[in-house]
C-alpha positions as CSV (number, residue, x, y, z in Angstrom):
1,X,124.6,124.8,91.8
2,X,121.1,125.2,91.3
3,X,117.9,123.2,89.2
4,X,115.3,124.6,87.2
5,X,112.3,122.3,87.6
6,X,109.3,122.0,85.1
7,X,105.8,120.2,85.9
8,X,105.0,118.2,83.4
9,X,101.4,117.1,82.9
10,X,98.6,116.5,80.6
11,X,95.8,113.9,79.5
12,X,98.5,112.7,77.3
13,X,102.1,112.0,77.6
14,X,104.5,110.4,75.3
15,X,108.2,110.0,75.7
16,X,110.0,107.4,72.9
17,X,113.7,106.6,73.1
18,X,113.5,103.6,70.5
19,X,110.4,104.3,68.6
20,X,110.1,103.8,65.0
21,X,107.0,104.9,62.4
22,X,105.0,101.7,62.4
23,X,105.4,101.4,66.7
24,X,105.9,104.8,68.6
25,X,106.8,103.5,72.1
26,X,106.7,105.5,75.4
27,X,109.2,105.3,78.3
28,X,107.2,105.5,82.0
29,X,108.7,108.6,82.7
30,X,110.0,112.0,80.4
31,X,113.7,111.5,78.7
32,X,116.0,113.5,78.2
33,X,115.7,114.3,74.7
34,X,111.9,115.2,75.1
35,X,113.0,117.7,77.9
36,X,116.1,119.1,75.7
37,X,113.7,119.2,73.1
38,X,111.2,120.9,75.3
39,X,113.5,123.6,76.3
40,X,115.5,123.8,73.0
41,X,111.4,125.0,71.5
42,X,110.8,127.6,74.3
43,X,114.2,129.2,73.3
44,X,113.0,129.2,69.7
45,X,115.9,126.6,68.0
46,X,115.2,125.1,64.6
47,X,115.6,121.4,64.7
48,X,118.7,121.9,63.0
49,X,120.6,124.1,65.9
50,X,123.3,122.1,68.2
51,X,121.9,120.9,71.3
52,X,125.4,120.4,73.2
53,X,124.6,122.8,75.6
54,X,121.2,122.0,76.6
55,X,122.2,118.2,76.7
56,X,125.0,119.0,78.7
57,X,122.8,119.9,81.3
58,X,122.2,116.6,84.0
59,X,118.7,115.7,84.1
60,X,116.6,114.3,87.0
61,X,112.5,113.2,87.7
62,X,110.6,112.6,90.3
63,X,107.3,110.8,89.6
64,X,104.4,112.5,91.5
65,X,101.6,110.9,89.6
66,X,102.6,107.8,87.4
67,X,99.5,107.8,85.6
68,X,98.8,104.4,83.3
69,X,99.7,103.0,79.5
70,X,97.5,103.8,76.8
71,X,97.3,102.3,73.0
72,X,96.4,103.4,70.1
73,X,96.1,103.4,66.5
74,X,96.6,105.7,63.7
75,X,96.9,105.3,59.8
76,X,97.3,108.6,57.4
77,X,97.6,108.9,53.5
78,X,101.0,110.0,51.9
79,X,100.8,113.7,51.2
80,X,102.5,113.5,47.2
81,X,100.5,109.7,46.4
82,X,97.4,109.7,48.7
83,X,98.2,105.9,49.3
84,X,97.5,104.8,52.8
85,X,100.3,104.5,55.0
86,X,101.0,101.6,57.3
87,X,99.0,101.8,60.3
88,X,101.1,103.2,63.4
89,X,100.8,101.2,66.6
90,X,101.6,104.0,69.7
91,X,101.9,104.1,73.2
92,X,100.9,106.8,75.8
93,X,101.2,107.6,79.4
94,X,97.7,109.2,80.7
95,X,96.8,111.1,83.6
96,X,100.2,111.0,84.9
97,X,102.4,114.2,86.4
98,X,106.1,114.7,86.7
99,X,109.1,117.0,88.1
100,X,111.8,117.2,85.9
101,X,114.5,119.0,86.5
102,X,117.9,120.1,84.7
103,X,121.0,120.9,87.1
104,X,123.4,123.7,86.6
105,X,126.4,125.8,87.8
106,X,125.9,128.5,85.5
107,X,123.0,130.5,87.0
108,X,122.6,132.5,83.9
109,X,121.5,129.2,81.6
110,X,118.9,128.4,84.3
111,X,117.5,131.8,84.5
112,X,117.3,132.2,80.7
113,X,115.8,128.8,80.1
114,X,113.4,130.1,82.8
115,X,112.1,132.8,80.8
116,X,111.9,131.1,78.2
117,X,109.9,128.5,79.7
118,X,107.4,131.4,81.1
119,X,107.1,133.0,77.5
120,X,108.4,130.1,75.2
121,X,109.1,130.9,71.0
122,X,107.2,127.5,70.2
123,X,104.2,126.2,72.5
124,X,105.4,123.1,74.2
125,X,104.4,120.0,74.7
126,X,105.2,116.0,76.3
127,X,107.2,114.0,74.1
128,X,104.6,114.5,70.7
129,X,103.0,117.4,69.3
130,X,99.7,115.8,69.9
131,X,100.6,115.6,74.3
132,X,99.9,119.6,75.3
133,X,100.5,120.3,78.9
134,X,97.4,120.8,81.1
135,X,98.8,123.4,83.4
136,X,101.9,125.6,83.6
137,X,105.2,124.1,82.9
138,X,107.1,126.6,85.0
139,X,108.3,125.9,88.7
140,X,111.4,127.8,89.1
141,X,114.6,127.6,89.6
142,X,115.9,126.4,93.0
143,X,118.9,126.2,94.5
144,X,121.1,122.6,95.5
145,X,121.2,119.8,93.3
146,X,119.0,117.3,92.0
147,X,118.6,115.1,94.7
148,X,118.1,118.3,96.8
149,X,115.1,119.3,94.7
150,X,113.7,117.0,93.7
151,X,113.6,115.4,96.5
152,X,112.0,117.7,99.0
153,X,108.7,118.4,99.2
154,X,109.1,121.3,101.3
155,X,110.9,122.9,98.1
156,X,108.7,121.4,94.7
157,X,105.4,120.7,96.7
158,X,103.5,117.6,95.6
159,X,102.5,118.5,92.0
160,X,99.6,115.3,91.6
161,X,96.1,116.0,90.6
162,X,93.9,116.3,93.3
163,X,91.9,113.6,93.0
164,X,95.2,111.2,93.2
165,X,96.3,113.1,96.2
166,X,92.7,112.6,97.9
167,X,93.5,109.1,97.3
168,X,96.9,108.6,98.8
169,X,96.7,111.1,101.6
170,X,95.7,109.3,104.2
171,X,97.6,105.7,103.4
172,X,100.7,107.8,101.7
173,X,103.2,107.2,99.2
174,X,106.4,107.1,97.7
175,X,107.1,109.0,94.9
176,X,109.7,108.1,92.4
177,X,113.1,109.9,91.6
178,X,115.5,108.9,89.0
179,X,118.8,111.0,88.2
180,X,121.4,111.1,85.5
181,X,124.5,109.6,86.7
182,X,127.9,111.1,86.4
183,X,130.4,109.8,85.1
184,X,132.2,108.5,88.0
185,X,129.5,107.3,89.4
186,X,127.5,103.0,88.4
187,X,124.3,103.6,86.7
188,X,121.2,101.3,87.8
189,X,120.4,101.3,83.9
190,X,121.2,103.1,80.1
191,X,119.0,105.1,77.7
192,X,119.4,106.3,74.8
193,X,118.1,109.2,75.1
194,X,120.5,112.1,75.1
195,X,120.5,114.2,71.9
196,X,123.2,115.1,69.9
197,X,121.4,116.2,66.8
198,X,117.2,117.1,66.4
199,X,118.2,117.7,62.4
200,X,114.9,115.2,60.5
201,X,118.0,114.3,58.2
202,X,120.0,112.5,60.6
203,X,118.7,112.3,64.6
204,X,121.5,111.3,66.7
205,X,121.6,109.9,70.6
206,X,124.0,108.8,72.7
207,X,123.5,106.5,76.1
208,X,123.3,108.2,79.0
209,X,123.3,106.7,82.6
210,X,120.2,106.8,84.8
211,X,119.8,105.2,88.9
212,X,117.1,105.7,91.2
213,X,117.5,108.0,94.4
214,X,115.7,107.8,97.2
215,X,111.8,107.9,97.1
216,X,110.4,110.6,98.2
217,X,107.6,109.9,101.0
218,X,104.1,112.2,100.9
219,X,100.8,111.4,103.1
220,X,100.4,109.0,105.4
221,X,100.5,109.4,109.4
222,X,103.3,111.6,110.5
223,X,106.0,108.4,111.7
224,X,105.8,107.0,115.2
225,X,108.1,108.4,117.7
226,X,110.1,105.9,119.3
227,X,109.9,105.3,123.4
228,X,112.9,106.5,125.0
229,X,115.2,104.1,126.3
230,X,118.1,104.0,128.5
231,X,120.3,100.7,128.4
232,X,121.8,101.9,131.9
233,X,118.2,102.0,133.7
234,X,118.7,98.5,135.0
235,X,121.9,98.6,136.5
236,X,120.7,101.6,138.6
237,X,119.4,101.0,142.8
């Protein structure tokens, strides 16, 4: 089993699982349609290829930067007419920074998606075609699962900016993972985020579990020791 795992940052991020014209939404954290979608570009998929394969893949984030809600407005005029539209109400996350990773047994998918991540058919980007990444997507692939990877450091170092790192170093932090659950296993919440069509006609999702792992810790002082004690030292002499 092994994960590849993708950085995903920018000035703008924007990842909808219920958003409609007038109010594009954002989820605090990448789903998994965005990511499917993501990878599903870099292989160089029309909208209208299956993404069974690519959504069969199990999903996972850890939040290294969490960044902060944005809104804005936009109207535009109806290409045929020229009338104005209705104005759009959407919602951003800015400044924030994210693992993702998709999990694997099939070593082969994970190092083609890989490559295709490096040198991708269509340029990616977070959620909208307006969020481009502000540093290489890329981070490998790795082996162990999900909560392996994402949730050691020593394997996907701390990807924040490092401005927020200055900031958290000395007083530390936890960063955030959440993982797709399997089927056997009780999810914390649902989305419906995982795709079973990208075809404009007729975009399809199912629900999908999702349940927080363990935080991962970062900064901070290194953890007291504790004294050594011996529950026998008193009934000695």
């Amino acid at each position: 089993m092994s994960v590849l795992a993708l950085c995903l940052a920018g000035p703008l991020q924007a990842w909808g699982a219920s958003a409609r014209f007038t109010r594009r939404t954002t989820e605090n954290t990448p789903t998994k349609s965005g990511v499917v979608g993501l990878l599903a570009a870099a292989l160089g998929r029309p909208r209208t290829a299956d993404p069974a394969d690519l959504a069969g893949l199990r999903f996972g984030v850890r939040v290294d930067q969490p960044g902060v809600r944005v809104r804005d407005y936009q109207t535009a005029r109806h290409l045929v007419t020229g009338d104005s539209m209705p104005v759009s109400e959407r919602f951003y996350v800015a400044d924030a920074v994210f693992v993702a990773g998709v999990e694997s047994d099939d070593e082969d998918v994970l190092s083609t998606l890989d490559r295709a991540v490096r040198s991708p058919h269509f340029l990616p980007y977070l959620g909208r075609r307006s969020c481009p990444p502000s540093r290489p997507i890329d981070l490998g692939v790795h082996p162990g699962g999900l909560e392996d990877v994402l949730g050691d450091t020593g394997v996907i170092p701390w990807q924040a900016s490092a401005w927020y790192r200055a900031e958290w170093e000395d007083r530390g932090t936890e960063l955030p993972v959440f993982v797709e659950t399997r089927e056997s296993e009780q999810a914390d919440e649902l989305l419906r985020d995982l795709p079973e069509s990208f075809d404009p006609r007729h975009r399809r999702y199912r629900m999908r579990g999702v349940s927080a792992g363990p935080p991962v810790r970062v900064g901070g002082p290194p953890p007291e020791q504790p004294e050594h004690h011996d529950p026998l030292a008193a009934l000695e002499g």
